[in-house]
MDTraj code that builds the backbone (N, CA, C; nanometers):
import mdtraj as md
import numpy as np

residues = "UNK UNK UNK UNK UNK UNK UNK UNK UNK UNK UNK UNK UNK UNK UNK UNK UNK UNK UNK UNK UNK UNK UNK UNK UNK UNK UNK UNK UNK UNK UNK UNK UNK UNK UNK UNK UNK UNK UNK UNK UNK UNK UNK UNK UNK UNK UNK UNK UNK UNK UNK UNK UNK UNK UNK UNK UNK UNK UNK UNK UNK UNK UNK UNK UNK UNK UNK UNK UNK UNK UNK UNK UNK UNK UNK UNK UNK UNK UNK UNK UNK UNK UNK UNK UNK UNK UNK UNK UNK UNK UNK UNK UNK UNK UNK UNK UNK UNK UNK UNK UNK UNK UNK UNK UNK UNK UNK UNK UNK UNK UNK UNK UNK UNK UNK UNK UNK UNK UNK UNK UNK UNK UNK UNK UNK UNK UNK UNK UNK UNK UNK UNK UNK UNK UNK UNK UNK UNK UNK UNK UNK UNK UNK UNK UNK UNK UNK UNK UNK UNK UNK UNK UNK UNK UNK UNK UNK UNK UNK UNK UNK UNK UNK UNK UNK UNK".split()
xyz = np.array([
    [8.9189, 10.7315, 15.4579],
    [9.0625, 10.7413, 15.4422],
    [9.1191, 10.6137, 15.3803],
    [9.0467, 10.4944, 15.3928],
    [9.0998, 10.4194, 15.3485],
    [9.0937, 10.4084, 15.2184],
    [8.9847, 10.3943, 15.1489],
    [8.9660, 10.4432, 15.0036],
    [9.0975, 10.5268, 14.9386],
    [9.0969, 10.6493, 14.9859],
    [9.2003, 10.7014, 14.9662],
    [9.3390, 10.6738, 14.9646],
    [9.4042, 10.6125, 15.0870],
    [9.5087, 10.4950, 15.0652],
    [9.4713, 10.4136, 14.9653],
    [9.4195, 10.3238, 14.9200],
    [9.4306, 10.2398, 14.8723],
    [9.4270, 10.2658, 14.6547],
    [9.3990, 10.4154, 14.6944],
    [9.3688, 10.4984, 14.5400],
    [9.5471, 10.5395, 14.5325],
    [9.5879, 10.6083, 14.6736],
    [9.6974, 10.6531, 14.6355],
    [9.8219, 10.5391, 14.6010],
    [9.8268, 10.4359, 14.6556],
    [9.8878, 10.3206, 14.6786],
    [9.8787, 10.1902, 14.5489],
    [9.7905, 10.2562, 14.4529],
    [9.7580, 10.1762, 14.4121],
    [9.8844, 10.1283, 14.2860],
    [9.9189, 10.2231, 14.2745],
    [10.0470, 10.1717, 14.1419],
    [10.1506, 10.1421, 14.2378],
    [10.1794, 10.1439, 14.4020],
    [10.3113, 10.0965, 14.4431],
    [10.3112, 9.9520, 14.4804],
    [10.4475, 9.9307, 14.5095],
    [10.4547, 9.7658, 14.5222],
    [10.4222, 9.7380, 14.6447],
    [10.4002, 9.6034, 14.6916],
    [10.3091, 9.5323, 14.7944],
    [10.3636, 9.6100, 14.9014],
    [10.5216, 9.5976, 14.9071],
    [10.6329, 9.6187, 15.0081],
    [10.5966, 9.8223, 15.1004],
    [10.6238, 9.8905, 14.9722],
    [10.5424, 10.0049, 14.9913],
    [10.4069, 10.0257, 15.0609],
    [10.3505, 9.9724, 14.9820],
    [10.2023, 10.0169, 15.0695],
    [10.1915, 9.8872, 15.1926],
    [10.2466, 9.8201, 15.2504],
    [10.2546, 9.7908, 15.3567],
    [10.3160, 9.8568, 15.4549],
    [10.4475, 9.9483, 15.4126],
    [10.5442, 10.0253, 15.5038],
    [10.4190, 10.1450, 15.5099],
    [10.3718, 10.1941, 15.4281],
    [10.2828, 10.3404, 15.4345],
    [10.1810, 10.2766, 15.5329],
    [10.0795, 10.1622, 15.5325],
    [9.9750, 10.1226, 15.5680],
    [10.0357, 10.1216, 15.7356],
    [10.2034, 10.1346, 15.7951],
    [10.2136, 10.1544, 15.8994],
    [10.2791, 10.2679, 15.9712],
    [10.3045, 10.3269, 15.8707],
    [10.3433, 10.4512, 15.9078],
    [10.1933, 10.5349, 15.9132],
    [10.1045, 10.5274, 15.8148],
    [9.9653, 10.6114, 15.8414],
    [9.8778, 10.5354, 15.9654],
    [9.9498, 10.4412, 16.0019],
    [9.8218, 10.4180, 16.1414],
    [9.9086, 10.4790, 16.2177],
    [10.0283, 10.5290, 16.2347],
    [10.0806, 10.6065, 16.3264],
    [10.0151, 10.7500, 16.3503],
    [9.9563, 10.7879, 16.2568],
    [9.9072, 10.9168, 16.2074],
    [9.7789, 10.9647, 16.2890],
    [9.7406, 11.0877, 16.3905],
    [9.6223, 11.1009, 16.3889],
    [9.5109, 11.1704, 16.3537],
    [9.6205, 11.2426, 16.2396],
    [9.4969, 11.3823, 16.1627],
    [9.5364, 11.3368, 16.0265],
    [9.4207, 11.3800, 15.9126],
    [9.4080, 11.3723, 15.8118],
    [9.4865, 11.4681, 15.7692],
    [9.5431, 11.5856, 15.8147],
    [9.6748, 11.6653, 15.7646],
    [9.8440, 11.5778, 15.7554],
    [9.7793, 11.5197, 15.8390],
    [9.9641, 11.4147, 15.8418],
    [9.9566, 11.2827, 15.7151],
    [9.7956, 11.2817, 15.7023],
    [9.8123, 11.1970, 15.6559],
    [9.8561, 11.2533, 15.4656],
    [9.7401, 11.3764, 15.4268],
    [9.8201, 11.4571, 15.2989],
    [9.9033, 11.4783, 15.3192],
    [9.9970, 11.4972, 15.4032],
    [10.1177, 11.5270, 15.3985],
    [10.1971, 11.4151, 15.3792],
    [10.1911, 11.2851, 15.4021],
    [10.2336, 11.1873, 15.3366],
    [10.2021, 11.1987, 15.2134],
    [10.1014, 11.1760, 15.1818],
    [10.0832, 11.1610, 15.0171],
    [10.1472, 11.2371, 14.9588],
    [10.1673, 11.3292, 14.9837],
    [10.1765, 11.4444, 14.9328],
    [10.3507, 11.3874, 14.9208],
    [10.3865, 11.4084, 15.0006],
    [10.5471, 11.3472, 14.9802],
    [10.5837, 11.2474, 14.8553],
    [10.5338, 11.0994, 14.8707],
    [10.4550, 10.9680, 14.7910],
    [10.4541, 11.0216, 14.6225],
    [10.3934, 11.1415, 14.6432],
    [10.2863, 11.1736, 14.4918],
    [10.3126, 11.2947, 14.4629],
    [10.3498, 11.4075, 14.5142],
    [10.4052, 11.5257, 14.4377],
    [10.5196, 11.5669, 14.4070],
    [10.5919, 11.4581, 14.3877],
    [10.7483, 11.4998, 14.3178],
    [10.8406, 11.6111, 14.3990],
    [10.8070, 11.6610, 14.5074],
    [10.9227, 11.7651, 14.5943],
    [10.8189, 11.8930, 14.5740],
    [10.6976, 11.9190, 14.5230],
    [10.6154, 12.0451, 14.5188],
    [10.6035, 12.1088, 14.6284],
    [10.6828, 12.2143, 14.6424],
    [10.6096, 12.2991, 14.7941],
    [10.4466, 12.2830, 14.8255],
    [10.4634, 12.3049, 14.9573],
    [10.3458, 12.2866, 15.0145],
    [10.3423, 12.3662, 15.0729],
    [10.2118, 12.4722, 15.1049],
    [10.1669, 12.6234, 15.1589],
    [10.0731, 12.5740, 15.2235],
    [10.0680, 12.5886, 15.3800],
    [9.9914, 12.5600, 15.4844],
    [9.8615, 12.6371, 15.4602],
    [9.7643, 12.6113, 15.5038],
    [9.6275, 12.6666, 15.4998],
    [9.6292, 12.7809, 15.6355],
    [9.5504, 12.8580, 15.6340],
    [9.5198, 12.9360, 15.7368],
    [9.4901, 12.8574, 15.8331],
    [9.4199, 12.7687, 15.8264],
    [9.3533, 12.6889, 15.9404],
    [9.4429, 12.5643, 16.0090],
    [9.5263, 12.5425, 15.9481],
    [9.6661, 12.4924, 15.9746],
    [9.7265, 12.5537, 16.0412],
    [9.7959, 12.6849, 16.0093],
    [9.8858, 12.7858, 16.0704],
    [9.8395, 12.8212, 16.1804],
    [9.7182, 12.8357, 16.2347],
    [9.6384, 12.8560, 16.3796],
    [9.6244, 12.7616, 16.4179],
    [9.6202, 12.6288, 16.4097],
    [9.6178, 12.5064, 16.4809],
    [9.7905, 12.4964, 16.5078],
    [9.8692, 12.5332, 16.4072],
    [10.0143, 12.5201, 16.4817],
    [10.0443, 12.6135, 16.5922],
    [9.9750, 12.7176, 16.5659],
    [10.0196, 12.8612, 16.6344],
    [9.9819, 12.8544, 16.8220],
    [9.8869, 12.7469, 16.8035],
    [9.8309, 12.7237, 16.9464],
    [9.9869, 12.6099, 16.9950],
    [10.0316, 12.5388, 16.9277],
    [10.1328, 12.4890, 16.9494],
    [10.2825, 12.5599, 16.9832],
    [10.3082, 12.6618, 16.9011],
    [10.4274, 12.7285, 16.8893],
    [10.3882, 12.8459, 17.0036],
    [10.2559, 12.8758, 17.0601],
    [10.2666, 12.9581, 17.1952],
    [10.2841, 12.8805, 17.3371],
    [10.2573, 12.7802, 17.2843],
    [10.2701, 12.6423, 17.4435],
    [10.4376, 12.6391, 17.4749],
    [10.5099, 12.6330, 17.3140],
    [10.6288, 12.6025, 17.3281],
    [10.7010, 12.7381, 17.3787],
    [10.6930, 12.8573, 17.3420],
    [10.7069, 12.9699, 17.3689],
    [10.7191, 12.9952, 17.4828],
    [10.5715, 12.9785, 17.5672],
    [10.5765, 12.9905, 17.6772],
    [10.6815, 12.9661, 17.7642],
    [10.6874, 12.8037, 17.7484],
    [10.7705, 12.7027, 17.8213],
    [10.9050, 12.7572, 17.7924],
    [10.9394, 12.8203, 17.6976],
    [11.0762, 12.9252, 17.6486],
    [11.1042, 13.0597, 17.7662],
    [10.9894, 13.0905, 17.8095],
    [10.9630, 13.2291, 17.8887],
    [10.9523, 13.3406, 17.8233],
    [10.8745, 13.2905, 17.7206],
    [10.7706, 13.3877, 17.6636],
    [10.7652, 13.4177, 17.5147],
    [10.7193, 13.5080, 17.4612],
    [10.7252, 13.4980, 17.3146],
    [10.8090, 13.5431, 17.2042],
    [10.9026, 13.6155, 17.2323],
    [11.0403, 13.6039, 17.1876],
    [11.1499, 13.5622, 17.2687],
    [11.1517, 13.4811, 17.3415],
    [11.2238, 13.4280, 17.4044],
    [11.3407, 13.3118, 17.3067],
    [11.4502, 13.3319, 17.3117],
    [11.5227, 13.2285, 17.2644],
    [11.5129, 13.2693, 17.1078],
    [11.4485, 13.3804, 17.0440],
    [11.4277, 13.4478, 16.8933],
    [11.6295, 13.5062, 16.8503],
    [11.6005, 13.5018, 16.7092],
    [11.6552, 13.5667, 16.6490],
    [11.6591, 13.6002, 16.5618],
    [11.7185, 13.7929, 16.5558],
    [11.6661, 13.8754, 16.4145],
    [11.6869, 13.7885, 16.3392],
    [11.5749, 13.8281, 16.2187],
    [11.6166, 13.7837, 16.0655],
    [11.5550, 13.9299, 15.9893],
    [11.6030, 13.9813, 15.9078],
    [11.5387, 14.0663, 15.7967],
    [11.4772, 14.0119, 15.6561],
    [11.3750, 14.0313, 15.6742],
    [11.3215, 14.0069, 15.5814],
    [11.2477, 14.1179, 15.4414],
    [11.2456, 14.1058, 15.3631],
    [11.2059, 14.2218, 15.2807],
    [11.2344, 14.3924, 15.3243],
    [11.3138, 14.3719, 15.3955],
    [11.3624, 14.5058, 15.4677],
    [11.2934, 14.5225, 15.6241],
    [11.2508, 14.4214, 15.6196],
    [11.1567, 14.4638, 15.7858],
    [11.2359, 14.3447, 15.8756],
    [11.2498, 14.3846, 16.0225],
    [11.2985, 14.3174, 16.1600],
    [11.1295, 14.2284, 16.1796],
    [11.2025, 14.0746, 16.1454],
    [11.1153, 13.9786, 16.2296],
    [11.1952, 13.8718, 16.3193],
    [11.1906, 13.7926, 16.3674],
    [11.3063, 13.7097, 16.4727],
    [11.2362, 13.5604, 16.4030],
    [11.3620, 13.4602, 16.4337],
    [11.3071, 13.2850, 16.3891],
    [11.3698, 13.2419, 16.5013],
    [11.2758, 13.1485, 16.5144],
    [11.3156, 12.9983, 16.6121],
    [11.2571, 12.8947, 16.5668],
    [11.3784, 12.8053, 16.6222],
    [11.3398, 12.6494, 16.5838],
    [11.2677, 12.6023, 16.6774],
    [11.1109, 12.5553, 16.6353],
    [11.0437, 12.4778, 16.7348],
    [11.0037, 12.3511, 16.7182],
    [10.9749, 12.2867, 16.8499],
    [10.9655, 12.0957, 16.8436],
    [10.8075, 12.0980, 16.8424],
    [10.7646, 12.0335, 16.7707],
    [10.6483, 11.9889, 16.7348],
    [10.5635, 11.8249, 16.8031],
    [10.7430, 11.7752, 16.8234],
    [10.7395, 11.6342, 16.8897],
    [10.6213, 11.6143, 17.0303],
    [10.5936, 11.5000, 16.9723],
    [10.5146, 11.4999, 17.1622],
    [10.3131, 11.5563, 17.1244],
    [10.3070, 11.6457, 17.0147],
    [10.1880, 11.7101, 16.9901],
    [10.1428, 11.5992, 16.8503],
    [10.0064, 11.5834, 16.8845],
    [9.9293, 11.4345, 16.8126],
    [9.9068, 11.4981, 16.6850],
    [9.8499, 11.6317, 16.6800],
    [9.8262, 11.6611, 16.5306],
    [9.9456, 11.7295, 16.4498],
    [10.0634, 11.7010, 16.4488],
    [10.1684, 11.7643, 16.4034],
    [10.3113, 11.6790, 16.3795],
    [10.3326, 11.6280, 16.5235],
    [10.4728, 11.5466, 16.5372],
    [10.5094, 11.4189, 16.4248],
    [10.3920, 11.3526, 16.3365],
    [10.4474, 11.2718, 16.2258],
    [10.4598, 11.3923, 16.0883],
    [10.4710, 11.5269, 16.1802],
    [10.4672, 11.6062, 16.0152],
    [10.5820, 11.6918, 16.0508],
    [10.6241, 11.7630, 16.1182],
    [10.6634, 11.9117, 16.1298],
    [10.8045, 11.8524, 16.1962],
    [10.8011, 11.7743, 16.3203],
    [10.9464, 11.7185, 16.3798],
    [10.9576, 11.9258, 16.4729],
    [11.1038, 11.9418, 16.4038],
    [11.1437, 12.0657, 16.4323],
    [11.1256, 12.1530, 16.2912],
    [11.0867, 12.3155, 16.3361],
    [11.0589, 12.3451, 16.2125],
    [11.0551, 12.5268, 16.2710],
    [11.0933, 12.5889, 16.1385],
    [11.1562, 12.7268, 16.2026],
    [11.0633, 12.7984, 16.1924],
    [10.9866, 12.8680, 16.2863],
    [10.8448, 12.9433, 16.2980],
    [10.9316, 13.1353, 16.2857],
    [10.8339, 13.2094, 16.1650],
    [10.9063, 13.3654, 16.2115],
    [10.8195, 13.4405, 16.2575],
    [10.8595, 13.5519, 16.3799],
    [10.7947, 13.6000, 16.4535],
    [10.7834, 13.7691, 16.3985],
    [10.6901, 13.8735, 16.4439],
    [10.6689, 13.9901, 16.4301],
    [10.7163, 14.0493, 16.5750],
    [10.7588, 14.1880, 16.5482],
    [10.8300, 14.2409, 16.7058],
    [10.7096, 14.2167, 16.7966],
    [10.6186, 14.1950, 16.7601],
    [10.5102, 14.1529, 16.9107],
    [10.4784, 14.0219, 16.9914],
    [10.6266, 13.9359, 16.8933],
    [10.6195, 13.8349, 16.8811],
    [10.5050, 13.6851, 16.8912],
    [10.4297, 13.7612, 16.7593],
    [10.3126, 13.6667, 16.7337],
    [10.4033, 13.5884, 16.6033],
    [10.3421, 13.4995, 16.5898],
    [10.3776, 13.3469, 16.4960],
    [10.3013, 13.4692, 16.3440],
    [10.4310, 13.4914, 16.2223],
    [10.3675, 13.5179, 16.1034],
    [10.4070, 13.4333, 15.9761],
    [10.4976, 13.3431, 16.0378],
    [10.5665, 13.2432, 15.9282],
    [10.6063, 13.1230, 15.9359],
    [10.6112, 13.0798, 15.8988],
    [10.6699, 12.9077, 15.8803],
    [10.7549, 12.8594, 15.7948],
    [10.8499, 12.8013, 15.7887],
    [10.9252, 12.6745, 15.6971],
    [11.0026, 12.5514, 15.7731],
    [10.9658, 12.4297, 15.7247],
    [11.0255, 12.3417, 15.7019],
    [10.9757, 12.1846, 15.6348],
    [11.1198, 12.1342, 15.6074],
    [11.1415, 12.0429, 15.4724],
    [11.0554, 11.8972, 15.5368],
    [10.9828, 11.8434, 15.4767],
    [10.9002, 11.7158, 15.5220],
    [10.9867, 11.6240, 15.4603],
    [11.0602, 11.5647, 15.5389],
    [11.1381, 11.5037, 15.4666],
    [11.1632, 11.3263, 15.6408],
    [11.2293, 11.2599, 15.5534],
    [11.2347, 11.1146, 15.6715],
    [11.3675, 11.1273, 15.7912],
    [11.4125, 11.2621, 15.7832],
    [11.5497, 11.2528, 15.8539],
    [11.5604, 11.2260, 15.9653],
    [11.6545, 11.1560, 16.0173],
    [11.6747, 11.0711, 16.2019],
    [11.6509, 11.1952, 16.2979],
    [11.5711, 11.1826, 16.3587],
    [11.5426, 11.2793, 16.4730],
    [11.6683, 11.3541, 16.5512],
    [11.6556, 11.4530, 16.5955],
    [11.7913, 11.4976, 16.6682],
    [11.7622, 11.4844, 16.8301],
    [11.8811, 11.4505, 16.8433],
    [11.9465, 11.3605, 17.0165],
    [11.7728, 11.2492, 17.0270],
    [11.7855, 11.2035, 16.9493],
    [11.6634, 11.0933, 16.9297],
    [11.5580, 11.1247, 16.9991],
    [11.4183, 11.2288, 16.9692],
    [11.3408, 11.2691, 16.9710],
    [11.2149, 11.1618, 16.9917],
    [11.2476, 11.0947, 16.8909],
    [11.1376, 10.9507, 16.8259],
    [11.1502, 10.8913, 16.9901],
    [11.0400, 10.7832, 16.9759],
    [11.0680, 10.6506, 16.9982],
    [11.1631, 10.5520, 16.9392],
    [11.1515, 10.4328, 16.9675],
    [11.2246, 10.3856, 16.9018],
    [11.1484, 10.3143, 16.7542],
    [11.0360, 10.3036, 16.7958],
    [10.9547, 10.2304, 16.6762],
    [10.9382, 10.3631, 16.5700],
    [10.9085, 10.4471, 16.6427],
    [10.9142, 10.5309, 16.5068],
    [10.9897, 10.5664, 16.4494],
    [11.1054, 10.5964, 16.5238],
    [11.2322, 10.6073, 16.4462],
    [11.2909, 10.5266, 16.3342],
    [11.2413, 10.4098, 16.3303],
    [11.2871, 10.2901, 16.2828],
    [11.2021, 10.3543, 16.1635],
    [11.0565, 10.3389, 16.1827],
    [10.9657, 10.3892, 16.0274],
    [11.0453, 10.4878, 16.0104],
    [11.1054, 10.6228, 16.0243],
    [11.1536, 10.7378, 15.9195],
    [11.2421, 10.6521, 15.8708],
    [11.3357, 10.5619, 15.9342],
    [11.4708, 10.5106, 15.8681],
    [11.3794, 10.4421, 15.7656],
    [11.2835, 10.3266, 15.7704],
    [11.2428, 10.2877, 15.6277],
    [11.2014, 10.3578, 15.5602],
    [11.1492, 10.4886, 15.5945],
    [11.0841, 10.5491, 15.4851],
    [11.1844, 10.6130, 15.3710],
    [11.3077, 10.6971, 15.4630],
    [11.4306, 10.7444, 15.4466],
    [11.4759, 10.6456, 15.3181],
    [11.4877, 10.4952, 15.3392],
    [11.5209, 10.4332, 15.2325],
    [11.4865, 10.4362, 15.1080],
    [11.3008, 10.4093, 15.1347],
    [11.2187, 10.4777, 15.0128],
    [11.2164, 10.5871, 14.9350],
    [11.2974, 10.6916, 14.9918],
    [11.3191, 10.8039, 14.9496],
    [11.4260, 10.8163, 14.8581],
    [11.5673, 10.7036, 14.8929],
    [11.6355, 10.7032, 14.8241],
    [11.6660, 10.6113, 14.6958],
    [11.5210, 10.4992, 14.7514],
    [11.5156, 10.4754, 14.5656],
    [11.4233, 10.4894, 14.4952],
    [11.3729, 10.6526, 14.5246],
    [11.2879, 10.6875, 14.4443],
    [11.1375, 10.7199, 14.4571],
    [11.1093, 10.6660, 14.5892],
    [10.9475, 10.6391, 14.6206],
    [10.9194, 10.7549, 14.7065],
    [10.8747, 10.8965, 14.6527],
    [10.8952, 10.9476, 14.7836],
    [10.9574, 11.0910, 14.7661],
    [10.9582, 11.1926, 14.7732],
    [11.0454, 11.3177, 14.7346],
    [11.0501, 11.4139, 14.9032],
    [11.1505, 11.4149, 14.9338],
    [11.0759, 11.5554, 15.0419],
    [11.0407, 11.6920, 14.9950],
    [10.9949, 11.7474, 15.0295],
    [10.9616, 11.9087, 14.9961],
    [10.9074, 12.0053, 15.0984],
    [10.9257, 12.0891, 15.0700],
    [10.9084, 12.2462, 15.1586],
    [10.7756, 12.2360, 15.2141],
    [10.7621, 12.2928, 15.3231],
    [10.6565, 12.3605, 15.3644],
    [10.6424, 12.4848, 15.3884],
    [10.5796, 12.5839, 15.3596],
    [10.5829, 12.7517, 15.3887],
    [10.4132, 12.8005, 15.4578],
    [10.4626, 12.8984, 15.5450],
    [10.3248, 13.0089, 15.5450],
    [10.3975, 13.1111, 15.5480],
    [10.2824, 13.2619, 15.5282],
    [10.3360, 13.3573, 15.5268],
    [10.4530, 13.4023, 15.5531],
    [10.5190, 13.4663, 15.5879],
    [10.6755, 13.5473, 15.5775],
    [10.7557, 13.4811, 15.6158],
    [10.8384, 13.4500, 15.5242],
    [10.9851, 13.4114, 15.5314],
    [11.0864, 13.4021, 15.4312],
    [11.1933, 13.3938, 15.4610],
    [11.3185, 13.4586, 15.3437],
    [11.2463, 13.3861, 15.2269],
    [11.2775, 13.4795, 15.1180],
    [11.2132, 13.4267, 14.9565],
    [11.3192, 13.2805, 14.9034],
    [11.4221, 13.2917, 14.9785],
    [11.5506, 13.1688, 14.9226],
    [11.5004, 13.0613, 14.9707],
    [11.4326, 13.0421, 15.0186],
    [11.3498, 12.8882, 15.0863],
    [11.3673, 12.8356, 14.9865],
])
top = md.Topology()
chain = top.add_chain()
for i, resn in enumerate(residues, 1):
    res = top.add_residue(resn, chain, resSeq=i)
    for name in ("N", "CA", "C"):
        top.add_atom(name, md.element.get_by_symbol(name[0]), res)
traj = md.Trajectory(xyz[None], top)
């Protein structure tokens, strides 16, 4: 991984790849960590979760569920392509392979309410009713900066079904 930092990092200024070099030791999966880069280096390009992603979240979004009282619990309709599926916003916070990526992020459900969709924006925004720590919070605010002069794009994340206006 380091190789890799140091390939992706390599045209930014000292200042940059010192702020990244501490925001990625915050990191503990190599998905958080493309997903930085990916921010860094693809200009705002959507990003389409892998299958093997979407089931590593999905074990997440049934924990949270649960703790909801059950699996449409706290849902609401959305229509999509003419068919009844329900969305909720779920916290990702607190979970090691996800929380420097996902934050809150709107999962859509099937009437059997299994997990068939995903969206949300990877982007540096201040946590809501302050989620973070405080140290980390502080990294989105620098990163947040980077973003606004230039270093940095947010962009979409999607899996299967959800409104085409994303």
């Amino acid at each position: 991984m380091k190789a890799l930092l140091q390939m992706v990092t390599a045209t930014l200024p000292k200042e940059v790849k010192e702020l990244l070099t501490k925001v990625l030791s915050k990191m503990d999966t190599v998905f958080e960590w493309e997903c930085l880069f990916h921010y860094v280096k693809d200009n705002g390009k959507t990003m389409h979760l892998s299958d093997d992603i979407f089931k590593q979240a999905s074990l997440v979004i049934a924990r949270e569920q649960e703790k909801a009282g059950g699996k449409l619990a706290g849902t609401t309709p959305v229509q999509i392509d003419g068919k009844q599926y329900y969305s909720k916003c779920i916290s990702f916070y607190g979970d090691n392979a996800f929380d420097y990526v996902f934050g809150v992020s709107t999962v859509y459900f099937d009437a059997e309410g299994n997990p068939v969709g995903f969206y949300d924006v990877y982007d540096f925004d201040p946590a809501p009713q302050k989620k973070r720590g405080g140290k980390e919070e502080e990294l989105v605010e620098q990163m947040d900066l980077l973003a606004k002069s230039g270093i940095g794009k947010p962009y979409k994340i999607l899996y299967g079904i959800h409104p085409a206006d994303l």
